[in-house]
C-alpha positions as protocol buffer text, in pm:
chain_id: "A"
residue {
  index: 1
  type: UNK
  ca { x: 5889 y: 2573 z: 4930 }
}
residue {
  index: 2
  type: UNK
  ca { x: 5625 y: 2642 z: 4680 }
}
residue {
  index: 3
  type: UNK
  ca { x: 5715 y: 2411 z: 4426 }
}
residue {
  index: 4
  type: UNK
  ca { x: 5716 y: 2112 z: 4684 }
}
residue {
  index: 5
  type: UNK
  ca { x: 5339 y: 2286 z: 4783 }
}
residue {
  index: 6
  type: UNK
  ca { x: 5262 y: 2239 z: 4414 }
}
residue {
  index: 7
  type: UNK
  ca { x: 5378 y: 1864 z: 4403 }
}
residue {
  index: 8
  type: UNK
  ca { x: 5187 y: 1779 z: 4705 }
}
residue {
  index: 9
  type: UNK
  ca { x: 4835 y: 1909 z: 4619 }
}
residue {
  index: 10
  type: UNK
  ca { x: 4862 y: 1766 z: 4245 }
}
residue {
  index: 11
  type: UNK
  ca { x: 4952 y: 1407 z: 4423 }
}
residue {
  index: 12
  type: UNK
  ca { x: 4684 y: 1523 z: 4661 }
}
residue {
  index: 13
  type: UNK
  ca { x: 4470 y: 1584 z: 4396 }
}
residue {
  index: 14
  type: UNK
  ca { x: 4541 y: 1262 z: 4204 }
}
residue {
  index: 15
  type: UNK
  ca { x: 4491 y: 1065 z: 4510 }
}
residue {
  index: 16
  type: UNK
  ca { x: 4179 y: 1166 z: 4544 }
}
residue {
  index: 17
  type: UNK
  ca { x: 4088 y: 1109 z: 4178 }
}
residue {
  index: 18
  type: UNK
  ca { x: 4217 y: 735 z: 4194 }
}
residue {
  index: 19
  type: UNK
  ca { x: 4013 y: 714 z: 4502 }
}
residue {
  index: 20
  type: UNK
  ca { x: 3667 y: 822 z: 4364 }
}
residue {
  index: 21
  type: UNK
  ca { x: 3738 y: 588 z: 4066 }
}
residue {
  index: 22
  type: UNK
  ca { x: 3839 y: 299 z: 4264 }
}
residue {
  index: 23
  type: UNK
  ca { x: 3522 y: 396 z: 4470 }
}
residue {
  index: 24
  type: UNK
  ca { x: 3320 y: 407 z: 4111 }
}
residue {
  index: 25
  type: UNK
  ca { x: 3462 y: 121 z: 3962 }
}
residue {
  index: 26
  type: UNK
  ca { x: 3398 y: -117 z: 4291 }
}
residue {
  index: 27
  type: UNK
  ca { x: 3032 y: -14 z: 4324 }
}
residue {
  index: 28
  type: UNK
  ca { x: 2978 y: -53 z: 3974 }
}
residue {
  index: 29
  type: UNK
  ca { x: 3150 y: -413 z: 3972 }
}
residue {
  index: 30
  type: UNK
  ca { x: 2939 y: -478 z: 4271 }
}
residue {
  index: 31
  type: UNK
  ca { x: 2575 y: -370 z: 4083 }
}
residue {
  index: 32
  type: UNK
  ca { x: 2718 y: -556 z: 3757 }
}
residue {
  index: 33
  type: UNK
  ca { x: 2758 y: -897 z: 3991 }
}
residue {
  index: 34
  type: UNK
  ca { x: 2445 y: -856 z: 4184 }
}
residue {
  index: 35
  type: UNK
  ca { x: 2210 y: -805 z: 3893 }
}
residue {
  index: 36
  type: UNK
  ca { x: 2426 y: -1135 z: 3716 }
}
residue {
  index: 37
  type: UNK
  ca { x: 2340 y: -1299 z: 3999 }
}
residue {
  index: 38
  type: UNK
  ca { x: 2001 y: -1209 z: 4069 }
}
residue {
  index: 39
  type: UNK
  ca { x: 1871 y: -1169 z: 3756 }
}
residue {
  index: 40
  type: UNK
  ca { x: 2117 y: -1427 z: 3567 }
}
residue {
  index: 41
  type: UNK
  ca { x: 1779 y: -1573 z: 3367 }
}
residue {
  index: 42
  type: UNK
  ca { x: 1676 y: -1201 z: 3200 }
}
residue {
  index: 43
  type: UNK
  ca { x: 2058 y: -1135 z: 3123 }
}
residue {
  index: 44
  type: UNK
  ca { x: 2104 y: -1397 z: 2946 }
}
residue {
  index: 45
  type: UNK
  ca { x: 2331 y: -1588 z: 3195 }
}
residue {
  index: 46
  type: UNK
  ca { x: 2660 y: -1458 z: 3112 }
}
């Protein structure tokens, strides 16, 4: 029983660790694109 506890709160654990970087990584795509799109002219376009 306990090892099979131990297995499901480190995949709990790493769930929730891809999820806050998933999380991360989409808001930060997100900012990168806005300001590239808003502010394409002051960043050089690319």
């Amino acid at each position: 029983m306990k090892p099979s506890r131990v297995l499901s709160a480190i995949f709990m654990l790493l769930a929730l660790a891809l999820g806050s970087l998933a999380a991360s990584a989409c808001t930060s795509a997100t900012d990168s694109g806005a300001s590239s799109s808003s502010g394409s002219g002051s960043s050089g376009g690319y």
